[in-house]
C-alpha positions, 0 to 999 in steps of 0.5 A: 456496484463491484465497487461497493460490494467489495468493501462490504465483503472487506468489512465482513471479515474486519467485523466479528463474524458471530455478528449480523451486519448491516451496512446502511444502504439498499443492496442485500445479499445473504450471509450464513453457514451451511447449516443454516444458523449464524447467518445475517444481513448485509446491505451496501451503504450509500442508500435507503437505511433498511436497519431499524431506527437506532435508540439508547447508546446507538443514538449517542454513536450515531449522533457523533458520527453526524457532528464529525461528519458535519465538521468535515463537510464544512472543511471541503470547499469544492466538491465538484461530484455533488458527493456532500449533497446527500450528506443531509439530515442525521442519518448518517448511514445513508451518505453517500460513501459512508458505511455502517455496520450494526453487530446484532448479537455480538457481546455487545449487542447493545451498542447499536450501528456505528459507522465501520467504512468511509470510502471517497476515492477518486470524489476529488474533494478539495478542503482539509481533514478535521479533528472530530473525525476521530470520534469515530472510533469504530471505524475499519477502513478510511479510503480517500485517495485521488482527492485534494486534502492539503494540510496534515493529518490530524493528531487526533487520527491516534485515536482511531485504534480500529483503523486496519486500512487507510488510503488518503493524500497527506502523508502524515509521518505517524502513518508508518508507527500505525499497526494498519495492513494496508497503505495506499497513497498511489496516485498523488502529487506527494513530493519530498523524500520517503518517511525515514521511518517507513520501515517502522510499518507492519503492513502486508500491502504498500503502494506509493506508486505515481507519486513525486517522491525523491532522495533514496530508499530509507535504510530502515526499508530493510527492517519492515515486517517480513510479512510484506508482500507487495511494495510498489514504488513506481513512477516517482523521482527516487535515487540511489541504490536498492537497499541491501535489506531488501532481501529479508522480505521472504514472503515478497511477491511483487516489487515495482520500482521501475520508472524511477532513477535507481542506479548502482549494481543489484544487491546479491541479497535480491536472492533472498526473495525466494516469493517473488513473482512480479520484479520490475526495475525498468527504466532506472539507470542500474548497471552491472550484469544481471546476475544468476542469484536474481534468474534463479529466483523459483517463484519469478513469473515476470522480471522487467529490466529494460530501459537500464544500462546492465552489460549482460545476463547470465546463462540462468536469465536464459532459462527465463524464456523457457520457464514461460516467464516474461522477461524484458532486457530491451534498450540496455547495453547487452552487447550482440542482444538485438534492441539496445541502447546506442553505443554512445549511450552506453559509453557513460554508465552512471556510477552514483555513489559507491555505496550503491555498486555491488561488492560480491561476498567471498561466501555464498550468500546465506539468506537466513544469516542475512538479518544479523550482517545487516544489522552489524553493517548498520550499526557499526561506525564508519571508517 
C-alpha cells in the first residue's frame, strides 16, 4: 500500500497540478486547496478502473498503450509472480503495475487518460524490453529494477520525452545523455566498467550500488551537473582513485563508495563538499592520513573509513566524536588507535598508480577557482 501511494504522489507533482487525476485503480484520497477550488481525485492503479469509459482520441492512446503493453507481455517468458495474468483485456489502467492519470481540465482536456507510471520492481520478470513501449509517450516514471531483462535498451526508449525517472536493468549508454533526475540501477548483476559518459547526466539522485561494476571512476565524473546530491556506488568491483573532480558537487550530501577497491590518497578537492552529510569509503584499500580538509567538513553527520590502510587523523577528526557524529576508522593502520589492522597487514600499502596518490597544492585550496584548474588539468597534454 505505501508503496503504491508513494508513486501516486510522485505522479502528483510530475502532472500539472491545474489538472484532476485519476490513476486507474481502487484506492482514493482527496487532493484540493485549502479554499476549496481546483481540487480533484486520485485512485491507485492496479484495480478496478473507477474513471469513465474513454471515448474520441483517449481510445486512440489507450488503445496503443494495449498493443505495446501486449508486445511486451509477449517478450517475458517467465514471470514467476503471475504479475502478467491481470494483463488481460484492453483496459490497461487496471494491470497490475500500470498507472494512468486523466488530466481533467488541463489545456488539453480532450485528450483523455493515458498511461503516466509502470512500475514492476522486484516482479523478477524475465524476457526483453520491446520497441512499441515507446508508444507510450506520456509516460513519467518507468521502475523495472530487481528483474531479469537481458539484451538492450531499445533505440525507440528516445522518444520517451516525458521520461523523469527510470529504474531498470540493462544498462543502455544513452542513459546518461537522458535529461532524467533520477537513475536506479542498484541491485543487479551489471558487470563491465562505468559508461565513460556517466558525467554527461543532469540527474539529482544516482544509485549504482550492489552491482559488479570494475575499472575506474570515468573522469567525466567530475563534470556532472552540480546539482547531484546522492551518488552511491557501493558494493561493485571498482578501482583506481577517487576522482579530483569530485569536489565541484557543492550541493552533494551523501557519497557511498564503500566496499569497493578504491586506493591512493583522498583528493583535497573532498573540501569542497561543504553538504555532505553521509561520506562513506570503508572497505577500499585508501591510504594516507585522514586529513583536516575532509573532518572540517560542517554538514558531515557521518564519515566511514574503516576497513582501509589510513596511517592517522588529524587533530580535526577528533573533534567528530564531540560534534555527535558517527565516525568509524576501525581496522586501519592508526598506530596506538585500539581495533586495527595487524602489523604485517599494514607493512604493504597498496600504492596503485601515482595518479591516484595526493599531491598537496602549495595554495589553500580555493573551491569556487576548482572548476577551471580542473579543466586545464584535463585538457592539457601529457608530458
Amino acid at each position: 500500500m505505501g508503496k503504491s501511494w508513494l508513486l501516486a504522489f510522485i505522479l502528483w507533482q510530475i502532472i500539472p497540478t491545474e489538472a484532476a487525476i485519476t490513476v486507474g485503480g481502487g484506492v482514493g484520497i482527496n487532493i484540493g486547496n485549502a479554499g476549496g477550488g481546483g481540487g480533484g481525485g486520485v485512485w491507485i492503479g492496479g484495480g478496478i478502473n473507477n474513471s469513465p469509459a474513454p471515448s474520441g482520441p483517449s481510445v486512440s492512446k489507450l488503445g496503443g498503450a494495449y498493443t505495446a503493453l501486449q508486445a511486451w507481455k509477449s517478450a517475458i517468458t517467465d514471470d514467476p509472480l503471475g504479475i502478467l495474468k491481470t494483463w488481460v483485456g484492453s483496459d490497461v489502467c487496471s494491470y497490475k503495475g500500470i498507472f494512468c492519470a486523466d488530466p481533467q481540465g488541463a489545456v488539453d482536456s480532450t485528450s483523455g487518460p493515458f498511461v503516466a507510471g509502470i512500475d514492476l520492481n522486484h516482479a523478477n520478470l524475465q524476457g526483453t524490453l520491446v520497441r512499441e513501449l515507446s508508444v507510450l509517450a506520456d509516460i513519467s516514471i518507468l521502475h523495472l529494477n530487481s528483474n531479469r531483462f537481458s539484451g538492450t535498451v531499445p533505440d525507440t526508449f528516445k522518444d520517451l520525452l516525458s521520461l523523469q525517472e527510470l529504474d531498470l536493468r540493462p544498462v543502455p549508454e544513452d542513459l546518461f545523455n537522458k535529461r532524467l533526475d533520477a537513475i536506479f540501477l542498484n541491485n543487479n548483476q551489471f558487470e563491465g566498467e562505468l559508461p565513460q559518459n556517466l558525467g554527461n547526466s543532469p540527474a539529482s539522485v544516482i544509485n549504482l550500488a550492489n552491482n559488479k561494476f570494475s575499472g575506474n571512476i570515468p573522469a567525466s565524473f567530475g563534470f556532472m551537473s552540480s546539482k547531484l546530491k546522492e551518488i552511491l556506488l557501493l558494493n561493485n568491483q571498482l578501482t583506481g582513485c577517487i576522482p579530483e573532480g569530485v569536489g565541484l558537487f557543492s550541493e552533494m550530501q551523501v557519497f557511498d563508495v564503500s566496499h569497493n577497491s578504491l586506493m591512493g590518497h583522498l583528493p583535497d578537492t573532498i573540501s569542497c563538499l561543504s553538504d555532505i552529510e553521509v561520506l562513506n569509503l570503508a572497505h577500499n584499500k585508501l591510504s594516507g592520513v585522514l586529513p583536516d580538509l575532509v573532518c572540517s567538513l560542517k554538514s558531515l553527520m557521518n564519515l566511514t573509513v574503516a576497513y582501509n590502510f589510513f596511517s592517522g587523523f588529524s587533530q580535526e577528526c577528533s573533534k567528530l566524536f564531540f560534534r555527535n557524529a558517527g565516525f568509524d576508522f576501525s581496522l586501519n593502520c592508526i598506530p596506538g588507535r585500539d581495533m586495527q589492522r595487524p602489523q604485517p597487514e599494514c607493512s604493504v600499502i597498496p600504492r596503485g598508480g601515482l595518479n591516484c596518490l595526493r599531491i598537496p597544492s602549495a595554495e589553500p585550496l580555493v573551491c569556487g577557482a576548482l572548476l577551471g584548474n580542473l579543466e586545464v588539468n584535463l585538457t592539457s597534454p601529457s608530458p
